[in-house]
Structures are given as C-alpha cells and as structure tokens.
PALUM-193886 format. One record per residue: residue in one letter; chain; x, y, z of N, C-alpha, C, CB in turn. Coordinates in steps of 0.05 Angstrom, whole numbers, always signed. Each point is the difference from the previous one (the first is absolute). Glycine has a CB too. Layout:
N
VEXKOL residu chaine    nxx    nyy    nzz   caxx   cayy   cazz    cxx    cyy    czz   cbxx   cbyy   cbzz
VEXKOL      a      A      X      Y      Z      X      Y      Z      X      Y      Z      X      Y      Z
...
// end
This chain:
162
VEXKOL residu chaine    nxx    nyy    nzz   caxx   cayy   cazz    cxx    cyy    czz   cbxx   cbyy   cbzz
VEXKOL      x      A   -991   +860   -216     +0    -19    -22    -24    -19     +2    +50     +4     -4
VEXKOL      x      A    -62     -9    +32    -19    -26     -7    -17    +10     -2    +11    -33    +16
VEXKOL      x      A    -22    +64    -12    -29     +8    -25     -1     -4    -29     -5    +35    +28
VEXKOL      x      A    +41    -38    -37    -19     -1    -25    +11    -21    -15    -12    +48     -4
VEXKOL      x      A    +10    -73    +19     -2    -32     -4    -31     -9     +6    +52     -8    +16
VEXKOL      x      A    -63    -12    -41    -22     -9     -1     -9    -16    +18     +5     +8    -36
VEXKOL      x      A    -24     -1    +46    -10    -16    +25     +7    -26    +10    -30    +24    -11
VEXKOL      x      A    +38    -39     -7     +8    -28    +13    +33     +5     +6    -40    -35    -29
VEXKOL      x      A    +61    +44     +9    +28     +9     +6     -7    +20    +26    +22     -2    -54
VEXKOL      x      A    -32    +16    +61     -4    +12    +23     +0    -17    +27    -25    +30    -29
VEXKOL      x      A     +1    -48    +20     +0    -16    +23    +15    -18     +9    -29     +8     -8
VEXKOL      x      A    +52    -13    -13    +28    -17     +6    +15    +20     +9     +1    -35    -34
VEXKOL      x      A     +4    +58    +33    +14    +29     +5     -3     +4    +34    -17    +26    -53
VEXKOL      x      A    -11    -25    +58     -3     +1    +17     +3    -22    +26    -16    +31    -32
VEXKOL      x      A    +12    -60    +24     +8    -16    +16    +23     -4     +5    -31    -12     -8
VEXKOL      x      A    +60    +14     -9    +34    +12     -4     +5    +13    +20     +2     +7    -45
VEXKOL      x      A    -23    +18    +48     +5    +19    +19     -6     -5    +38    -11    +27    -50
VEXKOL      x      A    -15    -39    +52     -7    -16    +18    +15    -10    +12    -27     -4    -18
VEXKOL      x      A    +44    -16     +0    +13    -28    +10    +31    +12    +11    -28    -39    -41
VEXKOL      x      A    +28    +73    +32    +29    +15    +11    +25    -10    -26    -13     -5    +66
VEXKOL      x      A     +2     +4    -88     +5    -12    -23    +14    +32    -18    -45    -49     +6
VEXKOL      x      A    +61    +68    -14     -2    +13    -19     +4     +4    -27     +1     +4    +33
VEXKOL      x      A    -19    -39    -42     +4     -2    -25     -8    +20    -17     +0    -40    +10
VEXKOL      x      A     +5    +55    -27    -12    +13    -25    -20    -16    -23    +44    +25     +9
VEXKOL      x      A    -70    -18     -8    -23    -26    -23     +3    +28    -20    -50    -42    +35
VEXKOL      x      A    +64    +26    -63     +0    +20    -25    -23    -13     -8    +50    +14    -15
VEXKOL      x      A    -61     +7     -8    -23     -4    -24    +14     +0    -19    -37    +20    +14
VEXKOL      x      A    +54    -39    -40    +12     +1    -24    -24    +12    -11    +36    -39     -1
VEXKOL      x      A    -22    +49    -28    -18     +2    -30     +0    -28     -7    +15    +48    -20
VEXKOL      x      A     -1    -72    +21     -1    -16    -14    -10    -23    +29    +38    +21    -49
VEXKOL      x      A    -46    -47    +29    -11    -15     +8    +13    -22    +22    -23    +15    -41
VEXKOL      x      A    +18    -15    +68    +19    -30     +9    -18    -16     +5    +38    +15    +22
VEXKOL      x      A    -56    -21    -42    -21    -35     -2    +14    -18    +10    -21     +3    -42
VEXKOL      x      A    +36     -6    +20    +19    -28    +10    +31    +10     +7    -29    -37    -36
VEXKOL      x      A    +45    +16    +35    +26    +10    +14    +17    +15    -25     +1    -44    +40
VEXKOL      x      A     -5    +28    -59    +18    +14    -18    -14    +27     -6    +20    -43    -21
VEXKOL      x      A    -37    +46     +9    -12    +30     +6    +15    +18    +26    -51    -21    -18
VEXKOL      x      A    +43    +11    +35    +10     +9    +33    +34     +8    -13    -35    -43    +45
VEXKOL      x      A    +43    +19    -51    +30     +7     -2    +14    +29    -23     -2    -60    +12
VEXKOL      x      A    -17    +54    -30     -7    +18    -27     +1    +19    +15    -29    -22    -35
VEXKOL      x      A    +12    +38    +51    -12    +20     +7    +22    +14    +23    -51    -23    -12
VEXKOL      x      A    +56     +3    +24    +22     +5    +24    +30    +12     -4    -24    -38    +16
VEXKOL      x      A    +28    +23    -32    +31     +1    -11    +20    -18    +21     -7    +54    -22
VEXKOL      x      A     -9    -81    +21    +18    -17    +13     -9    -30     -7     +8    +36    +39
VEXKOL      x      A     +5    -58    -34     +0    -26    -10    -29    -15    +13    +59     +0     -3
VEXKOL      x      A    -65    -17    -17    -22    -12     +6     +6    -15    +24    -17     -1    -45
VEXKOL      x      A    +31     -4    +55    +15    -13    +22     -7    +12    +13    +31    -16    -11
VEXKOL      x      A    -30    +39    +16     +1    +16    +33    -28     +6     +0    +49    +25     +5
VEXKOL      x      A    -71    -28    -19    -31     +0     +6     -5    -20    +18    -13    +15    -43
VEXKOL      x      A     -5     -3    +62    -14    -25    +18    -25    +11     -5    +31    -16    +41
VEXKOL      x      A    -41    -10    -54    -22    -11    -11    -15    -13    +13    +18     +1    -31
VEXKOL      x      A    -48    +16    +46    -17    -14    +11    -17    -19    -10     +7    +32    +18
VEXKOL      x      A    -17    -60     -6    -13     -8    -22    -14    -20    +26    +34     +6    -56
VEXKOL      x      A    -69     +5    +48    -21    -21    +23     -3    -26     -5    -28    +33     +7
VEXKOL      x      A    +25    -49     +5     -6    -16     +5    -26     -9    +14    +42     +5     -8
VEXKOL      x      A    -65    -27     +4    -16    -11    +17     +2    -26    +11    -21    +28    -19
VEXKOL      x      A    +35    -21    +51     +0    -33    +15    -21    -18     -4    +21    +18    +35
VEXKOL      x      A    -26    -42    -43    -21    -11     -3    -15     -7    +13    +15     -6    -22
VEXKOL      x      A     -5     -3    +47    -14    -11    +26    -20    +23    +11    +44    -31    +12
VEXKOL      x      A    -28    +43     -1     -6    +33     +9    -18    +21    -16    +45     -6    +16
VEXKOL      x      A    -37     +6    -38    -14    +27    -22    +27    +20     +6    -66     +0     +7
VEXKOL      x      A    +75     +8    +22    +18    +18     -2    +27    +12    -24    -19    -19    +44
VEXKOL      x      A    +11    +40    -49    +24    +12    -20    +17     -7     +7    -10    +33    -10
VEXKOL      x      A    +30    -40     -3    +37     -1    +11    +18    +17    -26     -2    -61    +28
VEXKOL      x      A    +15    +74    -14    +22    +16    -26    +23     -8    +11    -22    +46    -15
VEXKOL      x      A    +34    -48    -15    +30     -4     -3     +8    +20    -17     +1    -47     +5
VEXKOL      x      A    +21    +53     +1    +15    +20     +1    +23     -1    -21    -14     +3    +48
VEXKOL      x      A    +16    -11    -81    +25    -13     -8    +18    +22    -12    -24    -44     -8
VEXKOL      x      A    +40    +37     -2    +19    +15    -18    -13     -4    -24    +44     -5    +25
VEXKOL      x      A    -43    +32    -47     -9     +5    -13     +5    -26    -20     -1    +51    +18
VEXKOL      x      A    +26    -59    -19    +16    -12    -22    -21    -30     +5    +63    +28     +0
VEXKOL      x      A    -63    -40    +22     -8    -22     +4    -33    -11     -4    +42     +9    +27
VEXKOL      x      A    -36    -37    -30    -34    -18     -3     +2     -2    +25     -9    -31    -43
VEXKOL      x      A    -15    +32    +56     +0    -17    +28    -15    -28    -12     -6    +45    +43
VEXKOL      x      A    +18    -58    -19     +4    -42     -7    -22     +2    +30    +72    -29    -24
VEXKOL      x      A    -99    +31    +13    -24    -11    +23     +2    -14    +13    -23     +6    -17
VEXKOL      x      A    +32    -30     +1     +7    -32    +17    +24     +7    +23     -9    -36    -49
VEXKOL      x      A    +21    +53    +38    +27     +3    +21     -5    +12    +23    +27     +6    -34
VEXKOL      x      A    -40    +18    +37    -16    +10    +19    -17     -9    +21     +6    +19    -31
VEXKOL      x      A    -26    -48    +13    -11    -19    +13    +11    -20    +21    -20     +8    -37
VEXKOL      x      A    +41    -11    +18    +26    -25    +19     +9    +17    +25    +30    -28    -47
VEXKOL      x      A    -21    +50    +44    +20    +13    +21    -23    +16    +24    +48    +12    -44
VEXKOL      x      A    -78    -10    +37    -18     +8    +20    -17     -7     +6    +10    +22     -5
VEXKOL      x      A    -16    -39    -10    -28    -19     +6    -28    +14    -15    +22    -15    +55
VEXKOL      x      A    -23    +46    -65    -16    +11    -11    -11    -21    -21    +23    +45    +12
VEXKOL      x      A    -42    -41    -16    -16    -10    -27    -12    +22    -18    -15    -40    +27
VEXKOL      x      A    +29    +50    -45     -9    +22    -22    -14     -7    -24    +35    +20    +14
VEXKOL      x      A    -54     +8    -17    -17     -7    -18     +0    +32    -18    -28    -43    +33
VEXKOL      x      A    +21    +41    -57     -9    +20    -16     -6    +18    +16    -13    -24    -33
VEXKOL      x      A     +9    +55    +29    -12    +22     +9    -11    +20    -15    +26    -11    +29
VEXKOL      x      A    -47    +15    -40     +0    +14    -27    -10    +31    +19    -19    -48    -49
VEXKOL      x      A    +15    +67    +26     -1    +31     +2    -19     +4    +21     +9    +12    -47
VEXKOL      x      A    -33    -28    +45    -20     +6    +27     +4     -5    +21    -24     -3    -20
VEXKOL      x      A    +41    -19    +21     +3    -10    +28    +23    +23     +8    -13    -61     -4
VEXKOL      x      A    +41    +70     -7    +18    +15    +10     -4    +22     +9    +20    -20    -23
VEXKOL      x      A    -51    +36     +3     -6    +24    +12    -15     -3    +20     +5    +20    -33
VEXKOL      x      A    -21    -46    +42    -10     +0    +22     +5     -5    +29    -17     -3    -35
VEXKOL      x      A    +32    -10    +37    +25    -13    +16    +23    +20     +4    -11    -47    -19
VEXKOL      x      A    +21    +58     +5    +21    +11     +7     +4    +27     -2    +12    -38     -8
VEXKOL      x      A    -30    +50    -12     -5    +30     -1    +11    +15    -26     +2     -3    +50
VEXKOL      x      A     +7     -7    -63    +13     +2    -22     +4    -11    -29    +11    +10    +37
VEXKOL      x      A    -19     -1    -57     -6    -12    -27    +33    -17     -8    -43    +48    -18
VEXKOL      x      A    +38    -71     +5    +25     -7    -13    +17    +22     -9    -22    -39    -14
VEXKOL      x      A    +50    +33     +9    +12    +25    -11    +11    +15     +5    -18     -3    -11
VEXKOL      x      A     +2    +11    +45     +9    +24    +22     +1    -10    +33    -25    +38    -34
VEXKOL      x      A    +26    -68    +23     +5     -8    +28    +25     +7    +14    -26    -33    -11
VEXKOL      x      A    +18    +51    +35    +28     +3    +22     +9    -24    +10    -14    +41    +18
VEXKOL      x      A    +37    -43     -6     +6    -11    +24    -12     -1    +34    +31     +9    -34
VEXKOL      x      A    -47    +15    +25     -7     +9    +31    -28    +19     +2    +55     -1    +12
VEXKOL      x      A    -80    +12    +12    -16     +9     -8    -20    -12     -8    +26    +23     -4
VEXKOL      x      A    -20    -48     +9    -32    -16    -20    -18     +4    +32    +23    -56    -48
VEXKOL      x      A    -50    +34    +33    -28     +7    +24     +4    -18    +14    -38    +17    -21
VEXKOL      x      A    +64    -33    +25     -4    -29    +32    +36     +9    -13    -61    -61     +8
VEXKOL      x      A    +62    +50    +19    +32    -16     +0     +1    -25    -13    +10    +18    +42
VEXKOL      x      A    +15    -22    -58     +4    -25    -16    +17    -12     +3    -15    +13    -24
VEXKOL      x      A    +14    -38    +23    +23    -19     -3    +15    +11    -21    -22    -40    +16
VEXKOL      x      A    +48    +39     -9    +19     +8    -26    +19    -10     -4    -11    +32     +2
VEXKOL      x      A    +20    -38    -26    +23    -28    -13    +16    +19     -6    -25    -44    -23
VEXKOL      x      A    +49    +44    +25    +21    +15    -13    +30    -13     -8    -25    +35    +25
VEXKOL      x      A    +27    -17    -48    +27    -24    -25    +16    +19    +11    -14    -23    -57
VEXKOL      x      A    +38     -6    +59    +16    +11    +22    +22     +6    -33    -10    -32    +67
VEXKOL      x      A     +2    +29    -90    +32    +17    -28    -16    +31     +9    +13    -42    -68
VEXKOL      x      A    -28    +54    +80     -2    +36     +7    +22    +10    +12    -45     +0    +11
VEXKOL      x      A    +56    -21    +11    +17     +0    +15    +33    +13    -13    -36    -41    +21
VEXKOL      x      A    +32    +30    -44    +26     +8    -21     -2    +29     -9     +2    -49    -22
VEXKOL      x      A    -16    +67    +27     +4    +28     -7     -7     +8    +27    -12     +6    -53
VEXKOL      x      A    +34    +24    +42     +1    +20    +34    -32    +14     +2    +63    +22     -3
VEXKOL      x      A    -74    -16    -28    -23    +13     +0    -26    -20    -11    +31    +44     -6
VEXKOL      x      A    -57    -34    +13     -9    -19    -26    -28    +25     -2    +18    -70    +11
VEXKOL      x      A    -29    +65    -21    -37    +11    -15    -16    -14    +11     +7     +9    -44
VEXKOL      x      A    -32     -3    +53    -28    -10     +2    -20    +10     +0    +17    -20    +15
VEXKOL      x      A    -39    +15    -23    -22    +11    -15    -13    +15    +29     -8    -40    -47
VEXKOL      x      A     -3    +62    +40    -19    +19    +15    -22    +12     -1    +29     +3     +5
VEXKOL      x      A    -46    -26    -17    -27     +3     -3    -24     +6    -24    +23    +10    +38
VEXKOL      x      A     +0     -1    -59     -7     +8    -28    +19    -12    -16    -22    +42    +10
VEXKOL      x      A    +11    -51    -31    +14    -11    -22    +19    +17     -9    -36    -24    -11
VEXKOL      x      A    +46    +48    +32    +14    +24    -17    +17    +11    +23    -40    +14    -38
VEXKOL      x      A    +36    -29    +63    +19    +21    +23     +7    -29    +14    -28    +59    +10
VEXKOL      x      A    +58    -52     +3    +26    -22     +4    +10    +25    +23    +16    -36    -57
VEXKOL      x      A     -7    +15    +83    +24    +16    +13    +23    -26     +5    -33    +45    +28
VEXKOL      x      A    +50    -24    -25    +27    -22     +4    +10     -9    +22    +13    +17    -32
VEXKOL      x      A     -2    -33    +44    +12     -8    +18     +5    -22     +7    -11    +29     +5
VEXKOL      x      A    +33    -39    +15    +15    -22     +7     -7    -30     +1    +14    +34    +20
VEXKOL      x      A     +3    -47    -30    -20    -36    +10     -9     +4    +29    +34    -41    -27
VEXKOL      x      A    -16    +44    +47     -1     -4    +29    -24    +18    +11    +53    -11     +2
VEXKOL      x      A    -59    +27    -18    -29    +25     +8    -24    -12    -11    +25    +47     -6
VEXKOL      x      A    -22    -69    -20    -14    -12    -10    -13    -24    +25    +27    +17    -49
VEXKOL      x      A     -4    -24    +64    -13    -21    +22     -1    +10    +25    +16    -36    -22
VEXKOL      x      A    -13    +65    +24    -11     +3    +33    -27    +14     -3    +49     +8    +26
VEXKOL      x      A    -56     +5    -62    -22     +7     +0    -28    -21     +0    +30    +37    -20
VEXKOL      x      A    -19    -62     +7    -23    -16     -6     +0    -21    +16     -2    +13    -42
VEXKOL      x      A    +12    -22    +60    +11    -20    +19     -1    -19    -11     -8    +14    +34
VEXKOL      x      A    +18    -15    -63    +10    -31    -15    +16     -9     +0    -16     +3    -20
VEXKOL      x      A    +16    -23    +21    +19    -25     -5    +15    -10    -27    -32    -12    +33
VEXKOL      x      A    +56    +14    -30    +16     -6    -31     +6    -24     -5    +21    +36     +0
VEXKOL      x      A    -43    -42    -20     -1    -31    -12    +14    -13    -21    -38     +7    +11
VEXKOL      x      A    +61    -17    -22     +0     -8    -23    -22     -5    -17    +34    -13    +18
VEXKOL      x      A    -43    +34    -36    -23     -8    -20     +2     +0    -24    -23    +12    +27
VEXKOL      x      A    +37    -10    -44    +10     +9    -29     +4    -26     -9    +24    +46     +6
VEXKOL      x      A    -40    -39    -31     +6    -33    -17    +27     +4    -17    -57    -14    -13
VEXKOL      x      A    +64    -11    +20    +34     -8    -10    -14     -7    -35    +34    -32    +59
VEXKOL      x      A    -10    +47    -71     -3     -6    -28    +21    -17     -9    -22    +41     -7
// end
C-alpha cells in the first residue's frame, strides 16, 4: 500500500512504520483541508479530527504544533499562561520550511526536526480519532494515548471557552 501513496503520505507511512507503529495512511477521493472536510470525507465527527495547526515561538523562531480537536478554537493566550510559549502567526512558507509539510497535510509526526507539541486534552473523549498524513487527501486513524507516545506532547487545556 505505501507505493501507491503520494510521496509526502508515504513519508508519514513510513515513519508509522519505523516508530513499530501499524497505522494504515489512507489517500481519500475527497478532501481533509480542514476538519470538517476531514470529517466529511471520513465518516466521522468533527470532533474526533486532530487538527494540526503550526505555530511560530517568537523568541526562538522555532515551530510549535498543537494538536486540537477538530471541533475546537485554540485560546493562544491559554497556551501562553499554562507554558510560557510565546506564539506567533506561521504562514505557508514558514510551515513548509520548518516542518516539511504544506498547510492542510500537516501530520502529527515525520516532520524535518522534532517539535514541541501542545495537545487538547477533549481528543481524549473518543476511543478513535483522525490525523492528517501529509496530503490534503490522506488521514490514518488512531488512539488519543498513541497520539502522545507518538509526539511526546503534552496535554494542555487549549480550546477557547465559548
């Protein structure tokens, strides 16, 4: 199957495998841009998407990803209080350069450095969840708890209260 996933889903495929991981990285027909798409495409709740999303520490330059539930805003300031991070915008150039991956198809895992990683601990509420694998079009599935031994993040309260 990972010959005939596009080179970047490959290369999340293949780091899965590496890590003694046997996730499955699908290629949908349809789009998982964003979460609801993701969810559209999946046949599961926008909720159970974990939604990568970069960040640039300000001090540092270093990328930081957080990890949210599809459903949720992340609350920056909240993130700030509970780690001391200072976040900043990250636009398309910086994500593909830094981390290896175009908006859209950011994994969890596989990027070009190891990252700090923020993780919402409402993932925690489903047995399963989704995360992106490298193309705006390929997702594999699996557990909150695989979600934090793969990325060695930390589960932050980050979701803005409505």
């Amino acid at each position: 199957m990972v010959s005939e996933l596009r080179d970047s889903a490959k290369r999340v495929q293949e780091f899965l495998l590496a890590k003694g991981f046997s996730f499955d990285v699908k290629e949908l027909p349809g789009s998982t841009r964003t979460a609801q798409e993701a969810a559209d495409s999946i046949g599961c709740t926008v909720s159970q998407i974990a939604k990568s999303l970069v960040f640039r520490e300000k001090e540092t330059n270093l990328p930081i990803l957080v990890i949210a539930s599809g459903s949720n805003r992340v609350d920056v300031k909240k993130i700030e209080k509970s780690t001391g991070l200072k976040l900043g915008r990250a636009d398309g150039k910086y994500v593909k350069e830094k981390v290896g991956y175009a908006i859209g198809g950011v994994p969890p895992v596989g990027h070009n450095e190891s990252l700090n990683t923020i993780l919402d601990p409402d993932l925690k509420k489903y047995e399963e969840i989704w995360a992106a694998a490298g193309t705006p079009f390929a997702v594999f599935q699996l557990k909150p708890a695989d979600l934090e031994s793969l990325t060695k993040g930390r589960w932050v309260d980050l979701s803005e209260k409505i």
